[in-house]
N, C-alpha and C positions, 0 to 999 in steps of 0.2 A: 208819791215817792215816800217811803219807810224806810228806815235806817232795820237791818236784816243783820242778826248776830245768828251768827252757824249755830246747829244746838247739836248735830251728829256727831259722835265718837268716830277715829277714823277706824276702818275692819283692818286689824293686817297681826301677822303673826311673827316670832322669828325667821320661817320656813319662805315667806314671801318674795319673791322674786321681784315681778311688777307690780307699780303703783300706780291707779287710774285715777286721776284727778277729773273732776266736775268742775264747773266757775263756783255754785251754791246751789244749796238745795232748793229748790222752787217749793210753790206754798203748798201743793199736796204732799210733798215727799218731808216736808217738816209737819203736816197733817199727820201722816199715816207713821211719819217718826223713823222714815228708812229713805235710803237715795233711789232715785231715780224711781219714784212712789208713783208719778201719775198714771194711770191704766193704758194709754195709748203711747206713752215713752218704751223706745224698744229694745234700752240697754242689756236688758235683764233675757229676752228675747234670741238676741244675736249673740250674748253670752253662754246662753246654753245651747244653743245650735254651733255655735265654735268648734263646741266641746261634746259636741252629739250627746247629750242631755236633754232627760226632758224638762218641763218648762218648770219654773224655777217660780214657787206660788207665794210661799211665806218669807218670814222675815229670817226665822230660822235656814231653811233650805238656799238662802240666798248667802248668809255666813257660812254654812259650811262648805257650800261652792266655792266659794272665796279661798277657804282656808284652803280645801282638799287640790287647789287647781295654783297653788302660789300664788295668790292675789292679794294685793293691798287695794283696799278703798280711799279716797276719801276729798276734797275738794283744794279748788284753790286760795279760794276767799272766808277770812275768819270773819268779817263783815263788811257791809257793803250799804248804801242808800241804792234799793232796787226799785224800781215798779214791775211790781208782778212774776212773772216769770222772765221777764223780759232782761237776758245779758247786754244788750244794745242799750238800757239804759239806767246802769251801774255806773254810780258814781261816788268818788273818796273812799276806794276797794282798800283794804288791807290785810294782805297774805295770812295764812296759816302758816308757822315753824313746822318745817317738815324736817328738824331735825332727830328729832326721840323716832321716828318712823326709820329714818333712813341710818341710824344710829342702830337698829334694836333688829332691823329686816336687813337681808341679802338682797337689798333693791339693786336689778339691774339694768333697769329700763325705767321709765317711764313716761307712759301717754294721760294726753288730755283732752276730752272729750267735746269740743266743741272749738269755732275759734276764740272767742273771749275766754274763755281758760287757758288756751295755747298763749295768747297776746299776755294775759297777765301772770303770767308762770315763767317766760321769759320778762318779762320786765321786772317783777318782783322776789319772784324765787328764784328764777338759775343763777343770778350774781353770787349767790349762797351756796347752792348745792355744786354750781359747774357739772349738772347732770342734763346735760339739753333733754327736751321734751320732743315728743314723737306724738304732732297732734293726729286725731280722728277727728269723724265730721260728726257734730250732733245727732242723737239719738232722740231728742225733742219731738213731740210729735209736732209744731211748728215748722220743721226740717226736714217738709216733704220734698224737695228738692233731689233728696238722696234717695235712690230706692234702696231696699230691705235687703238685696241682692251687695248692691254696692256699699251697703254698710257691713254685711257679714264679711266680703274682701277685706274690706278694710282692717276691720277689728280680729280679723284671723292675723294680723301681722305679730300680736301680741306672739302667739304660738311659737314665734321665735326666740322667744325668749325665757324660756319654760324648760323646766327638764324633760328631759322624754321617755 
């Protein structure tokens, strides 16, 4: 177990509509120095197929997806005692202020990706924001449970909430 301090900047602009919370970034995606980094996670995946786009490779082309589509990035936890990738055994979490975000963006939504970001977004952040959260199911590739079908359902809910 390691004590995990975030090192990501959150992505999000004035223009931003919704905010997509993560629990933390796992150790490839603070590797590679961008969210949802490991080659088999299929955030980035069902994000551009959403949005009939194609696949979405760099770091760069993944902010401007963000920016051009109203999207905030960024997680729930500023840090945490994790093992590994593992949100199942996160312990002494504590929140990221998501006020300068929700302050500075036209947030009108937001989802979180997984259940221990849903669990700890209501417990620690919505007392603050009174923005209920609108969880998804993990994009982890651990989270074979869901298929890729049923993750695109799901995460096309965002489209709701989008200008058109």
């Amino acid at each position: 177990m390691a004590v995990v301090e975030h090192t990501l900047q959150p992505i999000y602009d004035q223009n931003a509509n919704v905010l997509i919370l993560g629990t933390m970034p796992s150790p490839k995606s603070r590797e590679v120095g961008f969210y949802y980094g490991h080659p088999q996670n299929r955030f980035w995946k069902v994000l551009a197929d959403i949005f009939h786009e194609k696949p979405l490779l760099t770091i760069e082309e993944k902010i401007d997806f963000l920016h051009r589509h109203h999207l905030a990035l960024w997680d729930v936890l500023k840090s945490c005692d994790i093992q590994g990738a593992e949100d199942a055994s996160i312990k002494n979490p504590i929140p990221n202020d998501l006020t300068t975000i929700l302050k500075e963006a036209n947030i009108q939504a937001i989802f979180t990706t997984g259940k221990k970001a849903t669990d700890f977004y209501m417990k620690y952040i919505y007392p603050n924001t009174n923005i209920p959260a609108i969880g998804l199911p993990s994009t982890s590739p651990a989270n074979r449970r869901i298929s890729y079908e049923q993750l695109r359902e799901e995460y096309a809910k965002i489209l709701n909430y989008l200008p058109h």
